[in-house]
N, C-alpha and C positions, 0 to 999 in steps of 0.2 A: 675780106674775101669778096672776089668781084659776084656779083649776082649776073646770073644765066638767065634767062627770057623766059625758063622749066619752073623756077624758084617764084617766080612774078605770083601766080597762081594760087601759089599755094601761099604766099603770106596772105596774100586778097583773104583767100578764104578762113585764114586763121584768128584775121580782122573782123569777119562777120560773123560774130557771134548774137547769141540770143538776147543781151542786153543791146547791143548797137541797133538790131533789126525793131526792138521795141520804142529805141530813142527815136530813129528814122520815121516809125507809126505814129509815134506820137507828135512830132515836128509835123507831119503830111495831115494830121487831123487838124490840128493849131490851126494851119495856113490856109486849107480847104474851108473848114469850119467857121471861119471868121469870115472869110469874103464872100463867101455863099451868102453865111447868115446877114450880115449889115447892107453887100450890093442887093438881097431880094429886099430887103427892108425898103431900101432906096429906089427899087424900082416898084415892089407895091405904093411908096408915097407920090411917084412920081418924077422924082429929084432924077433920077437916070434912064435913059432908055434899057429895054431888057436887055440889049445885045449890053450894056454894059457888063454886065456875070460874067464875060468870056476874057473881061480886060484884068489879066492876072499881075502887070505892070504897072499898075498906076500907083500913085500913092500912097493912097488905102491900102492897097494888096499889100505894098513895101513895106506898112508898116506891121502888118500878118506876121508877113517874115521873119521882122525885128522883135517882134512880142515872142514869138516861138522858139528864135533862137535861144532869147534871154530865162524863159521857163524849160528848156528840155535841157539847153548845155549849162546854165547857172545851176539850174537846178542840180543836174549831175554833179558839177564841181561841187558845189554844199553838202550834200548825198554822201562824198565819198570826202570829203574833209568829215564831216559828223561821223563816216565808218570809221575813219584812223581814230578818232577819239575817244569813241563809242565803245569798239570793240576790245577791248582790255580793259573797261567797267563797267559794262551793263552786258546784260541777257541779251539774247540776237531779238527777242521782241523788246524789248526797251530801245534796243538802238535802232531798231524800224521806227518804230513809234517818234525818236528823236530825228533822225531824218525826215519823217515825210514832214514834223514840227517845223524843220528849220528850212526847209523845202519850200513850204507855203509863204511862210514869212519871207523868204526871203526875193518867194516869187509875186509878194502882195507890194512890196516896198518897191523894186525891180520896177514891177512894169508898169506902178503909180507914177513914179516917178520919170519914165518913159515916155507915158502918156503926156502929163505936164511938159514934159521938155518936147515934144513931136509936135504936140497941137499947138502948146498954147505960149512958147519961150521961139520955135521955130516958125510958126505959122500965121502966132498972133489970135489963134480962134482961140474962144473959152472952154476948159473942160468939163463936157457934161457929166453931173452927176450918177446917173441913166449908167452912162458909157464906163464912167469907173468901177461901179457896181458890179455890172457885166463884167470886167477885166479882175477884179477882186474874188468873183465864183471862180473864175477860172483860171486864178493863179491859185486858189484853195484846190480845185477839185483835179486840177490834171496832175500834180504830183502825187494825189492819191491812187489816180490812175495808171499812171506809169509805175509806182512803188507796189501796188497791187501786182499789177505786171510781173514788174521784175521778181518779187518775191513767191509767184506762181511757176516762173520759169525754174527760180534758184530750188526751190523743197521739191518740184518733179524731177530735176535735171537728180540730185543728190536721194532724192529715194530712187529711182533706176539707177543709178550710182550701187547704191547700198544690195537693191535687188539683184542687181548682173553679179557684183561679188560675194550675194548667196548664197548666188543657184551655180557660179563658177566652184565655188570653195564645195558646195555640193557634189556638181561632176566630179569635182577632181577627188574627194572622198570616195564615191561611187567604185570609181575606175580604180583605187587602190584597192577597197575593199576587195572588187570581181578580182583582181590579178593577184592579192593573196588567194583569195577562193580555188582561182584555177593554177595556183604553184601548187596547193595545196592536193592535190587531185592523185600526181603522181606517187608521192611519198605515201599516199592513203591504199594506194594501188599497189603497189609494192610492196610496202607489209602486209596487205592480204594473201598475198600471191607466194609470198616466201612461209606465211602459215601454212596455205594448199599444199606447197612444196614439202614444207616440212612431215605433215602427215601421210602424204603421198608415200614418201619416200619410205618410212616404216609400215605402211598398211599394203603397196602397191610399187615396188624399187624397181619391176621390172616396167615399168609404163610413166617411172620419173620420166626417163629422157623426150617420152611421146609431149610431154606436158612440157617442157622445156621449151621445146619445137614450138608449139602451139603461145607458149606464152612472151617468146618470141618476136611471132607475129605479133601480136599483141600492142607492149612494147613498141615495134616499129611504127604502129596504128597512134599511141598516145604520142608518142614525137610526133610525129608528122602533123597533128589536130592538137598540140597542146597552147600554141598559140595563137590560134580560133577562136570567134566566139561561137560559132555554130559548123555543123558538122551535117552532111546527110546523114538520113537515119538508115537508109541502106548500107551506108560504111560504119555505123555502128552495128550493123545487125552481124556484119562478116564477124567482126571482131567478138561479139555475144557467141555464138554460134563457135567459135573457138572455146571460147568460155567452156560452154555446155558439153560439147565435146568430151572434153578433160574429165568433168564430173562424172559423165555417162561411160566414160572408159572407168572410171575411178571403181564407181559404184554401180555394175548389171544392175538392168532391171529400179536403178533406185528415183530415177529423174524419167519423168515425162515431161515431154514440151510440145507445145501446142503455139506455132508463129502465124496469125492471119494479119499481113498486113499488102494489100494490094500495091502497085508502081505509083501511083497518084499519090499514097501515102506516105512510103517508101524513097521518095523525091523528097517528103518534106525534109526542117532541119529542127537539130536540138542543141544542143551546148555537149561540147563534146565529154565525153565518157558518161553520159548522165545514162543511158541505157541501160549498159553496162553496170553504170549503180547500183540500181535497182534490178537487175539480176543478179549481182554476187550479194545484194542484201539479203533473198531471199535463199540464197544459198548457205551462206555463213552463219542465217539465224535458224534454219531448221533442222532436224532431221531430214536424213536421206539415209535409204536403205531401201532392201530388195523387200523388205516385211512392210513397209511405210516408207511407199513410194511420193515423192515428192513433184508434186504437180504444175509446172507452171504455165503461165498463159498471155502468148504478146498476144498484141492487139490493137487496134484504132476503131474509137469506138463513133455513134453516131453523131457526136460532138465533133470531132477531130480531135480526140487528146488521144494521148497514147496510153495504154493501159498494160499494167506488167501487175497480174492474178496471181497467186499462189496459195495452197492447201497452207493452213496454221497450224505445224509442230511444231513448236519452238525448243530449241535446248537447252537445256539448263544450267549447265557447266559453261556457254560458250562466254567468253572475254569478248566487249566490244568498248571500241572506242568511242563512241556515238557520234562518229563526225561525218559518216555517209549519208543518212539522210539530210540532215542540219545542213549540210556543205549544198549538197543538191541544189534544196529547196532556194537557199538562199541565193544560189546564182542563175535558177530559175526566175527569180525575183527581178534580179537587174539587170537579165539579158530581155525578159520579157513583160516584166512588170506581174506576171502571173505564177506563182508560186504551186508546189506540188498538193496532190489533193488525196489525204493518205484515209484508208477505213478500213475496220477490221469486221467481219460481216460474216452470217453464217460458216466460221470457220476458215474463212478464207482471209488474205492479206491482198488488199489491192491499192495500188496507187496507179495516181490521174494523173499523167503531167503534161503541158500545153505542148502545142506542134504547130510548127510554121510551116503550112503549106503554098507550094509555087516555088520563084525564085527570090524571097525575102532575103 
């Protein structure tokens, strides 16, 4: 396939990776390191003038070059012949271990042998012992440096590796869990509602259909916000306020309601039907009647949570599935990280649940 001028780029960059970028540091140390070190040598004894440090071509310098080639690229090619061989019989710390082994060796023999043939088969000078020494450290010491390197890049590159697929496998758990949580919402809604109904209808058949009307709405409300993750609390309150309606038609006299929640609050947002939760919990677990009237209390309190009070009659007889709170709280959880805050106190039943004020 012909390659486009688009394609250039992006092999470049697929080339440069974190092993190449470490070979390259290591080749630039070699070369810099050596001529630095021996031309100041040579100009502290006086053998060169200073301005010689600046002469990058001579020689000297050339043989920099040739020393660094032969420890960063030999070294690599040994590195990765001892990976093929290494790896399908040893531990990845035995075959580090065996590489940086055959590394040195092969960078002690390498550049001895370089030496002898540059100075003293090419040039005719004698090999100083001094100068092999130094070539000897430093065919031991850089491929422990570069194999440090590289095996710093490899166990971070491979734990972020491990980490991103997680905290990914995490998200995408999350997001499953919330979108059971919030399928689950309606079905939950719906068999409460067909209970109301049902009782309705034998205690109150002439104010079924008012309720119908009303629930209706309602209905229209959980479409519309069922796949949201948050919801005004003002458009939950319309839809409450339908709710309570229905009851206080159901049962004179049986439901007080008490809603303080100002515009500033009223703006904020919750996860939708969670309002609503928490007033038909309050409904379906107490009594209500005109003898024991049943109390309840929106609100936003000094904190910013929302708060939904009610008087504790609980009944006895009543059937519950125990999935409205539990469901709530939990997608309280991983919409907000802050979970509901339930207590039962002087008689009363109150739950704390966060609120997102502004345009979050």
């Amino acid at each position: 396939m012909e390659t486009t001028p688009l394609d250039i780029p992006t092999k470049i960059k697929s080339l440069v990776t974190p092993r190449v970028i470490v070979l390259i540091a290591a080749w630039l140390l070699v070369v810099i390191g050596m001529t630095v070190y021996y031309k100041a040598a040579h100009v502290i004894s006086g053998r060169i003038p200073w301005t010689g440090l600046f002469a990058i071509f001579t020689l000297d310098a050339v043989f920099g070059y040739f020393v660094a080639t032969i420890l960063v690229v030999g070294g690599e090619l040994v590195g990765r012949l001892t990976d093929r061989f290494g790896s399908s019989r040893f531990t990845p710390l035995q075959t580090a271990a065996l590489r940086y082994v055959a590394s040195a060796v092969f960078g002690v023999v390498a550049v001895t042998a370089a030496t002898y043939g540059w100075f003293t088969l090419l040039f005719g000078f004698p090999t100083s012992a001094d100068f092999l020494i130094d070539m000897t450290v430093l065919s031991i010491g850089l491929p422990l440096f570069i194999n440090g390197l590289l095996e710093t890049f490899h166990y971070q590159g491979a734990w972020q590796a491990e980490r991103y697929e997680k905290e990914a496998a995490a998200r995408e758990a999350l997001l499953a869990e919330f979108e059971a949580l919030r399928n689950q919402v309606s079905p939950h809604f719906l068999f409460n509602s067909f209970t109301t109904l049902s009782q309705m209808i034998q205690e109150a058949p002439d104010r079924a259909s008012g309720f119908v009307d009303d629930l209706s709405d309602v209905f229209r409300y959980v479409l519309q916000n069922r796949d949201s993750d948050s919801v005004a609390l003002s458009d939950e309150l319309n839809a409450v306020r339908a709710l309570l309606q229905v009851h206080q038609a159901r049962v004179p006299n049986g439901l007080h309601v008490s809603i303080t929640i100002d515009d500033n609050a009223a703006s904020g947002k919750i996860p939708p039907m969670a309002l609503y939760t928490l007033v038909e919990n309050a409904l379906k677990h107490n009594v209500i009647s005109a003898e024991q009237p049943l109390t309840i209390n929106i609100r936003v309190d000094r904190n910013k949570m929302l708060v939904v009070e009610n008087t504790l009659q609980p009944r006895r007889t009543r059937h519950s599935l125990g999935t409205g709170l539990k469901n709530l709280d939990r997608r309280f959880q991983l919409v907000l990280h802050q979970g509901l805050n339930v207590e039962r106190a002087d008689g009363k039943f109150i739950v704390r649940a966060p609120l997102i004020l502004g345009s979050s």
